[in-house]
C-alpha positions in Angstrom: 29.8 -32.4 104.5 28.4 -35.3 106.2 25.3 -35.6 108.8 26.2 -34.2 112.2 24.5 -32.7 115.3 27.2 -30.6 116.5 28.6 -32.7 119.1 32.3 -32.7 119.8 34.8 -34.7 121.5 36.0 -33.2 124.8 39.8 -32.1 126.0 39.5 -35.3 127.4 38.9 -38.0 124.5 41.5 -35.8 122.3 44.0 -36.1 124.1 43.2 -39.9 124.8 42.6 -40.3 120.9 46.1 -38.9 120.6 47.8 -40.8 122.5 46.0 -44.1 121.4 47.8 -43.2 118.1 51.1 -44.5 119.1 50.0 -47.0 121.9 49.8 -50.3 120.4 49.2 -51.6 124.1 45.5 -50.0 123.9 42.9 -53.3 122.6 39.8 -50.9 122.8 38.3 -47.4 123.2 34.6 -47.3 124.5 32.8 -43.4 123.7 29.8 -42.2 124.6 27.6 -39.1 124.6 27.3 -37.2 127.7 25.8 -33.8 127.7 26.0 -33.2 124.8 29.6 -34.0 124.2 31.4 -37.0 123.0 33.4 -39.1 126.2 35.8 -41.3 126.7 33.7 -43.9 128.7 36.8 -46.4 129.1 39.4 -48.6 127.7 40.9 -51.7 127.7 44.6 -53.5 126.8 45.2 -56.2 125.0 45.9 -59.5 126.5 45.9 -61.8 123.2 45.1 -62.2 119.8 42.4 -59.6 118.8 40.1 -62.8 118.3 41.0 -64.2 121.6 40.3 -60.7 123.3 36.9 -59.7 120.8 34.3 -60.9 122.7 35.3 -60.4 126.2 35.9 -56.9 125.7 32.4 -56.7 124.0 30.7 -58.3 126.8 32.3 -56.0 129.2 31.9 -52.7 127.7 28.6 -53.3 125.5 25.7 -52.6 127.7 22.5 -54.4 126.8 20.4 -51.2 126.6 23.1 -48.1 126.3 24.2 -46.8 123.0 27.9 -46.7 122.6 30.7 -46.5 120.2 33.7 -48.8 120.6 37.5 -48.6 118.8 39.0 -51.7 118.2 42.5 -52.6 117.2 43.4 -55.3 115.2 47.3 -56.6 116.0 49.7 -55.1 115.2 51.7 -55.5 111.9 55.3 -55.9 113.0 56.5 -54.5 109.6 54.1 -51.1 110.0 53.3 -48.5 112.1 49.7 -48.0 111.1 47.1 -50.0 113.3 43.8 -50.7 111.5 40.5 -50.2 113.9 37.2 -51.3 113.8 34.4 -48.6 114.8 31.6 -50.8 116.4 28.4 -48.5 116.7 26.2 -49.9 119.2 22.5 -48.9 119.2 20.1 -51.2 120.6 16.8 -51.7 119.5 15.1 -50.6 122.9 17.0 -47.6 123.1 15.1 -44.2 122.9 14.6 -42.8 119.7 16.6 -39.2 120.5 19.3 -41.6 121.7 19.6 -43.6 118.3 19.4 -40.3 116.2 21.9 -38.6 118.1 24.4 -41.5 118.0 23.8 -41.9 114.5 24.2 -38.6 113.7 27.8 -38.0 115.2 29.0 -41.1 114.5 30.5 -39.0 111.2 31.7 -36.6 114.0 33.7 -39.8 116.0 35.5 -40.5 113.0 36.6 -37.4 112.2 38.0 -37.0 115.6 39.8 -40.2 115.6 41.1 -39.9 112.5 39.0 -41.9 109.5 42.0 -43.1 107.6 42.6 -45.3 110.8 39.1 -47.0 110.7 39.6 -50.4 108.1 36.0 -51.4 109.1 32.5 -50.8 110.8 30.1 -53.1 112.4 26.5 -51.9 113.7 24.6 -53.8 116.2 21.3 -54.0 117.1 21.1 -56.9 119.4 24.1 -59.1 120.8 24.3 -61.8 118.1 25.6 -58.5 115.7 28.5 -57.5 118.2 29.8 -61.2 118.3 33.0 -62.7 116.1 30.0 -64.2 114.0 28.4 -61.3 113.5 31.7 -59.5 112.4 32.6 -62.5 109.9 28.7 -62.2 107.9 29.3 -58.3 108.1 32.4 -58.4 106.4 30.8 -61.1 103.8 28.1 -59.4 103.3 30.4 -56.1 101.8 32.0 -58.1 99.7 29.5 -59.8 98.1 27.9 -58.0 95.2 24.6 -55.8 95.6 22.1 -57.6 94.1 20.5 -56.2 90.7 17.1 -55.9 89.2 16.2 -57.4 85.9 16.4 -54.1 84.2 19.9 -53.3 86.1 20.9 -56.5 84.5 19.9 -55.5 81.0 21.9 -52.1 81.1 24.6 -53.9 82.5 24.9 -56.4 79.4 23.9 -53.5 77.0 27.0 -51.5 78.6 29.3 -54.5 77.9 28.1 -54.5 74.2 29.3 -51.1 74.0 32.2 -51.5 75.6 33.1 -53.8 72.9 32.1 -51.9 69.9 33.2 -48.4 70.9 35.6 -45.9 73.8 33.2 -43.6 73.6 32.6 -42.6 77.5 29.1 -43.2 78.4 26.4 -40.2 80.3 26.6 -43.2 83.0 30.3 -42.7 83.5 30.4 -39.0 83.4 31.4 -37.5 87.1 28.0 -36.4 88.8 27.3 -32.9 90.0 26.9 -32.1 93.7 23.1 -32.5 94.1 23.0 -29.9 96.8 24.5 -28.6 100.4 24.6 -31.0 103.4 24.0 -29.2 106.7 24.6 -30.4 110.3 20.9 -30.4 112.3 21.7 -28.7 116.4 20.9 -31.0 119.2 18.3 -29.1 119.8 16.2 -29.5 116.3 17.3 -33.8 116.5 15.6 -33.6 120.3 12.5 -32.0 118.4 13.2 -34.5 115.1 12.9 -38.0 117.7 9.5 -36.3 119.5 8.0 -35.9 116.3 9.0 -39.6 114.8 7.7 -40.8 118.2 4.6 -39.2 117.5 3.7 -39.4 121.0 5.1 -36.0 121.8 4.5 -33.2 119.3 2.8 -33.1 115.2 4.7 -30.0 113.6 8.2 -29.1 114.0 9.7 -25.9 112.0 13.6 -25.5 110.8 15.4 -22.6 109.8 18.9 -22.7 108.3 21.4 -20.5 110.5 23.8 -19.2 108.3 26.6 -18.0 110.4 26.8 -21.4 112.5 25.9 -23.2 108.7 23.7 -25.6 110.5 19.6 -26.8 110.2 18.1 -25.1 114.1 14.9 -25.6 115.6 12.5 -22.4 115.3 9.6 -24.1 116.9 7.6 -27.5 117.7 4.4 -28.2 119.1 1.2 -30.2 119.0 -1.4 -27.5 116.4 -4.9 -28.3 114.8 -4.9 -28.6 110.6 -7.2 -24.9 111.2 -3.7 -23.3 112.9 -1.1 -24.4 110.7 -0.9 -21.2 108.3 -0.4 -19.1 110.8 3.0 -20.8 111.7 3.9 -19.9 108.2 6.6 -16.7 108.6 5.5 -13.9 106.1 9.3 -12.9 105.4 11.2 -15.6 106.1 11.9 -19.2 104.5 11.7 -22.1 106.8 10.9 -26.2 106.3 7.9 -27.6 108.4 7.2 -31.2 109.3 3.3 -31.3 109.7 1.8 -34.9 110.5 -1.6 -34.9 109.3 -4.0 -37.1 112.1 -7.5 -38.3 109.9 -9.6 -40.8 109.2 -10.4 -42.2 106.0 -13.3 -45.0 105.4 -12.6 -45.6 109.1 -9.3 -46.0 108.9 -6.8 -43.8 111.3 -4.2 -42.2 108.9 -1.0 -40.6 109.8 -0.2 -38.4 106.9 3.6 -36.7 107.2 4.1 -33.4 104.9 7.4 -32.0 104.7 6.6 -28.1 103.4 9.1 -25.4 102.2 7.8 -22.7 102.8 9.5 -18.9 100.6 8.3 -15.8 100.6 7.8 -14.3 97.1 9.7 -11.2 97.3 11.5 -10.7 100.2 14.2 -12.9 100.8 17.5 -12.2 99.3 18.9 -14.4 96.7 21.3 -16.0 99.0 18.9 -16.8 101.4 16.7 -18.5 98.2 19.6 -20.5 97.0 20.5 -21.8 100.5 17.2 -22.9 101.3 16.9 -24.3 98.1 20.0 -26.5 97.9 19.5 -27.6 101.6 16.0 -28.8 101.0 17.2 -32.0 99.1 19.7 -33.4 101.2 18.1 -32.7 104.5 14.7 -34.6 103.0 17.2 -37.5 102.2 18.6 -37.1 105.6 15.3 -37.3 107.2 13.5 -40.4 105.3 17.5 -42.5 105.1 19.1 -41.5 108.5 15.9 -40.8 110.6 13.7 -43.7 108.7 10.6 -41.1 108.5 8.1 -41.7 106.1 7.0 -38.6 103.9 3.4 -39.0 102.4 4.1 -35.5 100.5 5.9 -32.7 99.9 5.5 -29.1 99.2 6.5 -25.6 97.8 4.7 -22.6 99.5 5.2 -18.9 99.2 3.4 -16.1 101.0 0.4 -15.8 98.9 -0.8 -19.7 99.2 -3.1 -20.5 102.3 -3.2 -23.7 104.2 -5.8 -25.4 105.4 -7.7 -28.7 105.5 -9.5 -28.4 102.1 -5.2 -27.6 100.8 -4.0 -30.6 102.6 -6.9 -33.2 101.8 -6.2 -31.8 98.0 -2.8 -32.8 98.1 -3.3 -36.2 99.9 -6.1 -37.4 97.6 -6.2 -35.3 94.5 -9.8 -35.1 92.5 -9.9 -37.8 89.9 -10.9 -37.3 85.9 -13.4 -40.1 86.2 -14.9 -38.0 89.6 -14.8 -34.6 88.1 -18.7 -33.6 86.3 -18.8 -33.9 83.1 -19.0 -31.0 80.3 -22.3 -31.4 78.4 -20.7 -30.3 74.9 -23.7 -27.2 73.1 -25.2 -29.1 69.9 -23.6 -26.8 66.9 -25.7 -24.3 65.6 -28.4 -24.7 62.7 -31.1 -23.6 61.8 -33.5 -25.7 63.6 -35.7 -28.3 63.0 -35.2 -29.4 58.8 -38.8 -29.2 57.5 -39.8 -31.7 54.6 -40.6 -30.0 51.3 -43.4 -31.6 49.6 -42.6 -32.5 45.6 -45.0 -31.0 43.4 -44.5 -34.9 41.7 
């Protein structure tokens, strides 16, 4: 399942996607979000060559400071009735953060809608240069060209080579990997939270609980709370992740410290309830530090019984070292105390 908010094209776009499927008059589709649902913003027909018509259509449906998506078609193959696409996501820098998070995080949405097997290629742009036929050429170059590997990638590489040669045995490398966990979709309302809390203007703790008829990540609760009031947003029955941002000073420094706790009662969840929790918590930390680009200092497990608090949170952050713990004075073994010299009777 891939990253979503929820969001969903309108009768609208639908029925415009469907009919864009067998109009090869249609250039471009421009889509935005608009309460909360995805909208057909406008469209364009070709005049030209897809070259000749690129950045004319950019410049007139591209808006300096608006997030978007935009369809292109390439020209059409006279010996084919498949057109291949380009999915431009546009999300300027300036743009508000709950902007760029929700765009980003429906974008898997979009394509789905359209129809993924149409899309031959994306492009995302920041600023105008990356929305320009130049900026589609060194895109497209830069997927071909091959990612670029560390010295020790380099060595398994060569030592995997070797084998090859010497042996068919199939490598642990090559063996199919095991789903690392379940991927849900976050609600528009828990993103809304998400972008206040990566501001860090707006809010320090934000709280998440996984819904599991809707099988989505929901908002149970954000604020601004003190480091003294943070157990007691800690449910005593149910399981919940926290966002907590830490505000301190250390050797006069301002530190912004981000923990991401799990939080599971001991004994009275179900096992269901466990096992979701537990297989959501790795993707949706993924999610958070890849899609959202937030910074986790640390992470931890709770259960009902632990108490936190500043002395629990400083622990975590800077952990006592062995050279600062006291040292053990080790007992001298026992004797029989002081040897006394015997006198010869030489």
């Amino acid at each position: 399942m891939s990253h979503q908010t929820g969001i969903k094209a309108n009768d609208a776009l639908k029925k415009f996607f469907s009919k864009a499927a067998s109009d090869k008059s249609i250039r471009a589709i421009k889509v935005s979000i608009v309460d909360e649902e995805l909208v057909l913003s406008g469209h364009e027909k070709y005049h030209k060559s897809w070259k000749d018509d690129f950045e004319k259509i950019i410049k007139q449906f591209i808006l300096p400071e608006i997030p978007c998506y935009l369809l292109y078609r390439f020209d059409v193959k006279s010996d084919t009735k498949n057109y291949d696409w380009l999915l431009i996501s546009w999300c300027p820098d300036v743009a508000p953060i709950r902007q760029k998070m929700l765009y980003a995080s429906t974008k898997a949405t979009l394509k789905q809608e359209f129809g993924s097997a149409k899309i031959k290629e994306e492009l995302h742009g920041t600023i105008m240069l990356d929305v320009t036929l130049d900026g589609l050429e060194q895109s497209q170059l830069s997927q071909k060209a091959p990612a670029p590997l560390t010295i020790r990638e380099e060595e398994l590489a060569e030592l995997r080579k070797a084998e090859v040669g010497h042996s068919t045995s199939v490598s642990i490398d090559s063996r199919s990997q095991a789903v690392s966990g379940v991927k849900f979709p976050m609600s528009v309302a828990a993103v809304t939270a998400l972008s206040k809390f990566v501001d860090s203007c707006e809010t320090n703790y934000v709280q998440f609980y996984i819904d599991i008829t809707k099988e989505s990540i929901e908002l149970a609760t954000s604020g601004n709370i003190s480091v003294s009031n943070l157990n007691e947003q800690v449910p005593i029955n149910d399981a919940r992740y926290h966002l907590y941002m830490y505000q301190h000073k250390k050797n006069g420094t301002q530190i912004n410290s981000v923990f991401f706790i799990y939080s599971m009662p001991r004994y009275t969840c179900p096992i269901k309830v466990r096992m979701l929790y537990a297989s959501c918590k790795s993707p949706f930390i993924e999610e958070l530090e890849n899609l959202y680009q937030l910074k986790i200092h640390k992470k931890l497990e709770i259960d009902n019984e632990d108490v936190i608090n500043e002395k629990y949170i400083l622990d975590e952050l800077y952990p006592e070292k062995e050279s600062d713990k006291p040292k053990f004075s080790k007992p001298k073994a026992p004797g029989r105390g002081v040897r006394r010299i015997i006198k010869s009777n030489e």
